[in-house]
Structures are given as C-alpha cells and as structure tokens.
C-alpha positions as CSV (number, residue, x, y, z in Angstrom):
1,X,-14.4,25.8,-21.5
2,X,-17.1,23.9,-23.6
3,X,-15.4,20.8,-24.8
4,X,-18.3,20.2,-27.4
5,X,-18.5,23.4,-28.8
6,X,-14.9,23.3,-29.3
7,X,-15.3,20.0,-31.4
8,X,-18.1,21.3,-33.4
9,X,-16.4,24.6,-34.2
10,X,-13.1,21.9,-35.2
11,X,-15.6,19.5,-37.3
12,X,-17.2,22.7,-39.0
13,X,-13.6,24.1,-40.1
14,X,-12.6,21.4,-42.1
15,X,-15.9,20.2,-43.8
16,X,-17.1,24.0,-44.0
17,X,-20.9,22.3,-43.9
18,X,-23.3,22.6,-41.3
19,X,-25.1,19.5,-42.3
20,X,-22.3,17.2,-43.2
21,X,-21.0,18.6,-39.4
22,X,-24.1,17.7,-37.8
23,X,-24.1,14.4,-39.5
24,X,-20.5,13.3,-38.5
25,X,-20.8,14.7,-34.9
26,X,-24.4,12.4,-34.7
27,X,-26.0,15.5,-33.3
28,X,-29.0,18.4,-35.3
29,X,-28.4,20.8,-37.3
30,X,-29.4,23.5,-34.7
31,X,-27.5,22.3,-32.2
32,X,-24.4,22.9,-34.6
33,X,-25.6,26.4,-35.0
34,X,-26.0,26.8,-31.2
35,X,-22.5,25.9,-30.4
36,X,-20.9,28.0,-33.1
37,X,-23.1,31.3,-31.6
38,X,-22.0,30.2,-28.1
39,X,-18.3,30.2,-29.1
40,X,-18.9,33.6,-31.1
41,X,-20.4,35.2,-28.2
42,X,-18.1,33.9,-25.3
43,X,-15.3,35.4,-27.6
44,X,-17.2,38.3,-29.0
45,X,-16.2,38.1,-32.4
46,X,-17.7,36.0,-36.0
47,X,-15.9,32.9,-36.4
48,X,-17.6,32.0,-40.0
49,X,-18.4,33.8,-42.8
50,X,-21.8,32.8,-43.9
51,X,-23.4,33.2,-47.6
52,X,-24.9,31.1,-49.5
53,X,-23.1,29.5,-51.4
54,X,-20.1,28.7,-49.2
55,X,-19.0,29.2,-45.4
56,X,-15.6,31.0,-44.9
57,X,-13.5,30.8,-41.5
58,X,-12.2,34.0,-40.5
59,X,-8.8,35.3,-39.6
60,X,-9.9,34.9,-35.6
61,X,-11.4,31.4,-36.2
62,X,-8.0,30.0,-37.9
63,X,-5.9,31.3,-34.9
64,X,-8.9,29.7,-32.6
65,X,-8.8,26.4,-34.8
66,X,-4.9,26.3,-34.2
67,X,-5.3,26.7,-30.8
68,X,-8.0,24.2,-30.1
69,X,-6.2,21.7,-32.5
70,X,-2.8,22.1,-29.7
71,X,-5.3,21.7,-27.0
72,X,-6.8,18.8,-28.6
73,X,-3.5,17.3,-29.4
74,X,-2.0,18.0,-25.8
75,X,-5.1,16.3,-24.2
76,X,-4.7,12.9,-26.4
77,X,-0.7,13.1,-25.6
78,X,-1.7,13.7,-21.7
79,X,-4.3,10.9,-21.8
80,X,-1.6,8.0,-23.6
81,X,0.5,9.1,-20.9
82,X,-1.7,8.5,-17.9
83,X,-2.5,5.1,-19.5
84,X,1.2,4.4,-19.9
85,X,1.6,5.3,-16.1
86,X,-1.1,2.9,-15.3
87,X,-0.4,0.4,-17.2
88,X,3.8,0.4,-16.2
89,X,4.9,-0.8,-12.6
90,X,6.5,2.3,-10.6
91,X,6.8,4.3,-7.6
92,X,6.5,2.9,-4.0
93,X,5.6,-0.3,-2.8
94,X,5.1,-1.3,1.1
95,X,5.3,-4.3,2.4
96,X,5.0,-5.5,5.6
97,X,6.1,-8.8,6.7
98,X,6.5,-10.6,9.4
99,X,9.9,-11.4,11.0
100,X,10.9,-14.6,9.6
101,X,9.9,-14.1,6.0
102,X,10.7,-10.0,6.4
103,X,14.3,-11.2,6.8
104,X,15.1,-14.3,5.1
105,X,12.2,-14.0,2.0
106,X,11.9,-10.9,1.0
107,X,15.3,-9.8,0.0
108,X,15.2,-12.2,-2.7
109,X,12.0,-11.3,-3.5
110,X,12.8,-7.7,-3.9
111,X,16.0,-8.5,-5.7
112,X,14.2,-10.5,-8.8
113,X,10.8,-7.2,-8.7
114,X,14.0,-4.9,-8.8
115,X,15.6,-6.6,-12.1
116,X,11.7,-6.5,-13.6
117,X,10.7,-3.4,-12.3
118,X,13.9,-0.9,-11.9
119,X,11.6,2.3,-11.2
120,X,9.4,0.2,-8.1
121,X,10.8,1.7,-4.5
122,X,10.2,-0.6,-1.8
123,X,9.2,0.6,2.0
124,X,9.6,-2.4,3.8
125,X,7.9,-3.0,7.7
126,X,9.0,-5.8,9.6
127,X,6.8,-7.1,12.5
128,X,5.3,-9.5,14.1
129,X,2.2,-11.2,12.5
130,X,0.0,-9.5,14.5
131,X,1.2,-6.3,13.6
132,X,1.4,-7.0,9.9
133,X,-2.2,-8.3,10.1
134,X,-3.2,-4.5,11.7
135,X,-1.0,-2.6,9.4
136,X,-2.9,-4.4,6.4
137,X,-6.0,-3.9,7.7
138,X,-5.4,-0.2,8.1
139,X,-4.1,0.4,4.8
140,X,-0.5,2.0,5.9
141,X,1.0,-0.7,3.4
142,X,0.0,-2.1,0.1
143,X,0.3,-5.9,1.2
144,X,1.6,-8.0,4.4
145,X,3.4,-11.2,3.7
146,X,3.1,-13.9,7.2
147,X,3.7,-16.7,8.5
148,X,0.8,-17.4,11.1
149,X,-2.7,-17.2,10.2
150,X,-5.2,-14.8,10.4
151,X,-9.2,-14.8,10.1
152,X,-10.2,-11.4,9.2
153,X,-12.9,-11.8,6.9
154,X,-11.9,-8.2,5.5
155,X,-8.3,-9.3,3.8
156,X,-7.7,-10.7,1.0
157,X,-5.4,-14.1,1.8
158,X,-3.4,-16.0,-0.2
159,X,-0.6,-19.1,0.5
160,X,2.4,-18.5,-1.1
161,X,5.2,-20.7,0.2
162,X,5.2,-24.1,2.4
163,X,7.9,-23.7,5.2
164,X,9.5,-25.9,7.4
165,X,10.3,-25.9,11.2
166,X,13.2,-27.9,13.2
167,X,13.9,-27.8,16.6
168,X,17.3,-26.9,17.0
169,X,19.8,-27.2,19.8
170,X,23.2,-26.4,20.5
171,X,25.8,-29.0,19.1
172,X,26.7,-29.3,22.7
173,X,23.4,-30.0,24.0
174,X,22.8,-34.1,25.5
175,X,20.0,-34.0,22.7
176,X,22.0,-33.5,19.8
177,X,23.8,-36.2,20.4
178,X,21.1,-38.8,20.5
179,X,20.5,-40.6,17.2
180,X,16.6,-40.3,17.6
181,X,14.8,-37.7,19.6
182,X,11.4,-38.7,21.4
183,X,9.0,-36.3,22.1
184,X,9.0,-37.4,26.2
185,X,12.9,-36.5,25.6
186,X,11.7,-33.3,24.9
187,X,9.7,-32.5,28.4
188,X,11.3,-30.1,31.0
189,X,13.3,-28.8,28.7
190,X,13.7,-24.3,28.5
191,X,12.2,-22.9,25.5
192,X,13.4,-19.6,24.1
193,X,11.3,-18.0,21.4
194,X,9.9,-15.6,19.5
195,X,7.0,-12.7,21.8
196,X,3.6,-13.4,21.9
197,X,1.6,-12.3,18.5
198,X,4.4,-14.1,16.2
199,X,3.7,-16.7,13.9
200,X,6.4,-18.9,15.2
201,X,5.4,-18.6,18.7
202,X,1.8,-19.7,17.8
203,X,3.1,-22.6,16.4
204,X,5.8,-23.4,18.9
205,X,2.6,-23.0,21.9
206,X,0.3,-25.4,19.7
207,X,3.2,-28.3,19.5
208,X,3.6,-27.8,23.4
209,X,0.0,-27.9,23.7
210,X,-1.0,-30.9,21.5
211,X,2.2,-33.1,22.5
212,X,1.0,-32.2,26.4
213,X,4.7,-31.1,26.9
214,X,5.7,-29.2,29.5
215,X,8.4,-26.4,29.6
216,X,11.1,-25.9,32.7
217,X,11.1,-22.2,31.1
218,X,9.8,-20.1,28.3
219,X,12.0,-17.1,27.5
220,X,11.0,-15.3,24.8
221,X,12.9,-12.8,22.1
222,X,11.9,-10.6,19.8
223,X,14.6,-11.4,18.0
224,X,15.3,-14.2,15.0
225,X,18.9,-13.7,15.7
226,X,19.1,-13.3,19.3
227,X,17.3,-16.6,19.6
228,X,19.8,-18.1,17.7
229,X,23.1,-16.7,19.5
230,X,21.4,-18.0,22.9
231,X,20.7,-21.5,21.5
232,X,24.2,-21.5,20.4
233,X,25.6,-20.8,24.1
234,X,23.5,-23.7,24.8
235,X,21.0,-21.7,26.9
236,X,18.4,-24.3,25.5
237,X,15.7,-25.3,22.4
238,X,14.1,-23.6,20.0
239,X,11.7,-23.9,17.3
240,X,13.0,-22.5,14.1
241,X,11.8,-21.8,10.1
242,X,14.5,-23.6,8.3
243,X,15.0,-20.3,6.2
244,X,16.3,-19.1,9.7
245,X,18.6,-21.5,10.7
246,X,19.9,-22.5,7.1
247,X,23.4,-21.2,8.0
248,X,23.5,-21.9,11.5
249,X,23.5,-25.3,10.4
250,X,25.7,-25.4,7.7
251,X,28.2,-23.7,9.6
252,X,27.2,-26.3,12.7
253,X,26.9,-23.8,14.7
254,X,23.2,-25.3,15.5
255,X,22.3,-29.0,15.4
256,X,18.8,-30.0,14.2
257,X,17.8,-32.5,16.4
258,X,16.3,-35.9,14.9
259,X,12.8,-36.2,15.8
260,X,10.8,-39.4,15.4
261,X,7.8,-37.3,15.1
262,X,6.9,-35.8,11.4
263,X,8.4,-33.0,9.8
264,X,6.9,-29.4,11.3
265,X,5.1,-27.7,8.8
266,X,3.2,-24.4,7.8
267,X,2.4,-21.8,4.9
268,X,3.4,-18.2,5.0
269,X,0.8,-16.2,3.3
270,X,0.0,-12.9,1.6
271,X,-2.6,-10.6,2.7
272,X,-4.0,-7.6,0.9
273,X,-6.7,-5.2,1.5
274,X,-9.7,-5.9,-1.4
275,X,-9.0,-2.1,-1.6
276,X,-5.3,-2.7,-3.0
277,X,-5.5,-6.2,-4.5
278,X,-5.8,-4.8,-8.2
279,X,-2.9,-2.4,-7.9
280,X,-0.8,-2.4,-10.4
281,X,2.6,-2.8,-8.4
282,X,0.9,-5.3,-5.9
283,X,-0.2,-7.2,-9.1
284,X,3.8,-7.5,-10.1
285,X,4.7,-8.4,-6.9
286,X,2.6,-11.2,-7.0
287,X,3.6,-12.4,-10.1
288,X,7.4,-12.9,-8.4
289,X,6.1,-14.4,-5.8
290,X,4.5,-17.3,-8.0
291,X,7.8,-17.4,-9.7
292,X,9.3,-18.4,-5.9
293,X,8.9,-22.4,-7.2
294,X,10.0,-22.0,-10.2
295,X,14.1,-20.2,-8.8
C-alpha cells in the first residue's frame, strides 16, 4: 500500500488539476502523473478520464476515493487515540519497596494515585532494600521506593520523605522507666532487628558502630511485626521507623525510650531505571508522592 500515491490520487479528485495537485502536495508535475499510473496499474483499471479540457474521475476511482477517504479517516481516529493512550495514566504499575515504607507508605500512597488515576493497577513487591535495589536494576518493576541507600550509578535516585527512628522497649523494660536514657545505658543490651540487606538494619549496625556499643545479642527478623510482638514480651530493644511503631505507641503497647542523644534520622528514597523515569504512570506517581508534605 503506497501511502503517497493514495494522497495524490485523494488531492487529484477533488481539485481535478494536475498542476494545482502538484502545487498543493509540494511535489512535480510528473511525479503526480507517476503515482496516478502506479495506482492504475496495481488495480488494472483507469482512474481519470483525461481530455483536454477537463479531467473526469471514473465510476472505479469514486468507489477507490471513498475507500481511501475511510482509510484516511480511520488512521487519523487510530492516531488521536494512541496519543490519548499516551498521554492518560493507565494499566499496571510495579512498585517495589522496601519493608518499612512497602507497609506503612505505600498504602496511602496508592489510595490518593487510585482516586487520580481509577484505571492504574498496582503490582506491589515488598523486600528488603537490597532486593528492591536488584529488582530496579533489572527492570522487573517500574520503580523501587527505600529506605537505605544505594550507590549504583545506573538508577535514577530521588529523596522523597525524611523519617524518623526511636528505640523502643517494652513498657516493662528497667529502661523505659528511666526519665533520660544514656547511650552507656544502652551497652549489653539484646538487639532484635530487621536481616542483613535492610535499610533499618544498616542503620541500626552504623549507631552500634559509631556509639562503640556493644550488643549481649543480635536476633534478627525479617519481620516489621514480629519485631514488634517480641519487644512487647520484653525479649529486648529495637530500632524502629516511627511510621512502624506509631500505634504500638499510642496503644502503649511499646515505650519510646528518652534518649539524650539527637533524634535518629534518615530519607527513604525513590529509585528508577533512566529506562522508565519518563513513563507516564511513573510520572503520576511521582507527582503524589510530592504531594506527601502537602496531606
């Protein structure tokens, strides 16, 4: 199918002038003539009636003008609808995240892109941010949202939230009852947190580190919540996102003990693939997580 034969043949039906068809279509005179005989001999039969004084169409080239004009039409239609698909946030979107903003972030997040964007499905991964980084990084999901760091020079990384860590103790515990915790009252002391590869646990192993603490036990959990029902049977400490704990403590179920020491902080970040960054439903989500400060 010759797409500019079919156009000249369509300009040279409704002026009926091989010049004034050449002139509107910017191309020679010849190469009008050329596409006419092309069209003529592909269909084996005459198209125009020539003479010289005027230029009839003929009963086959008004059912082949018709036709081309549906084609024509069907093709604008077909290309206002691709750039309505594109331009329009739907189908799937995967996310991977990591534990702590997987399960106490994103909800809410996909709650306010769901109200925007009805026809956007969400495949959510939850994982540690190792995991997240990897799945990123291999393109099985659009974006990764975490709460450690990562320096792959191939992602795209952006802060989107600053977060806050206590360490929490049961209500029972002989620390929760002091009025100020020292960090010497916190030597010797078990630990139970998150696996090795988590955000949390990076940052729980850099404050042991840098305070020159030192642990009577580390148990670790792969588990937000399972951390939190062994702290409250007072099995011992743990460091915990205050988006984790908000309830426990509320509820005082958990006590947040009173450090002298400043408040634990930290960004959760979104990655992307500079493959993915410009699509159009990682755009949107995006532009609801900027809109996290403003709720």
């Amino acid at each position: 199918m010759n797409v500019d034969a079919f156009r000249t043949f369509m300009t040279l039906a409704e002026l009926k002038n091989f010049t004034k068809t050449a002139q509107a279509l910017y191309i020679s005179q010849p190469s009008v003539s050329m596409h006419i005989r092309s069209l003529e001999n592909e269909l084996n039969t005459e198209l125009f009636i020539r003479s010289p004084k005027k230029l009839q169409i003929t009963p086959t080239g008004e059912l082949l003008y018709e036709r081309i004009k549906q084609l024509f039409s069907i093709y604008e239609q077909t290309v206002e609808d691709i750039l309505e698909i594109q331009q329009s946030v739907q189908g799937k979107l995967s996310i991977g995240a990591s534990f702590t903003v997987g399960e106490y972030i994103v909800p809410s997040l996909m709650k306010s892109m769901q109200s925007a964007y009805p026809e956007v499905e969400f495949d959510i991964t939850i994982g540690n941010t190792d995991e997240i980084i990897q799945l990123v990084q291999q393109l099985d999901v659009d974006l990764g949202l975490i709460e450690g760091q990562t320096s792959s020079k191939d992602l795209h990384v952006e802060p989107f939230m600053e977060d806050e860590l206590f360490i929490v103790a049961a209500p029972n515990h002989p620390l929760s009852k002091k009025e100020t915790v020292m960090i010497d009252d916190l030597q010797d002391q078990v630990w139970i947190s998150r696996e090795e590869g988590s955000g949390t646990r990076e940052y729980l192993s850099h404050l042991i580190r840098s305070n020159g603490l030192r642990p009577k036990s580390m148990l670790s959990i792969s588990s937000n919540q399972a951390i939190k029902e062994s702290i409250i049977e007072g099995m011992g400490l743990s460091l915990l996102s205050k988006h984790v704990c908000k309830r426990e403590l509320e509820q005082n179920l958990l006590t947040k003990l009173p450090l002298e020491k400043e408040p634990f902080t930290r960004t959760f970040s979104s990655i992307t693939s500079p493959l993915l960054v410009n699509k159009r439903n990682v755009e949107a989500f995006f532009r609801e997580i900027e809109n996290l400060e403003d709720r």
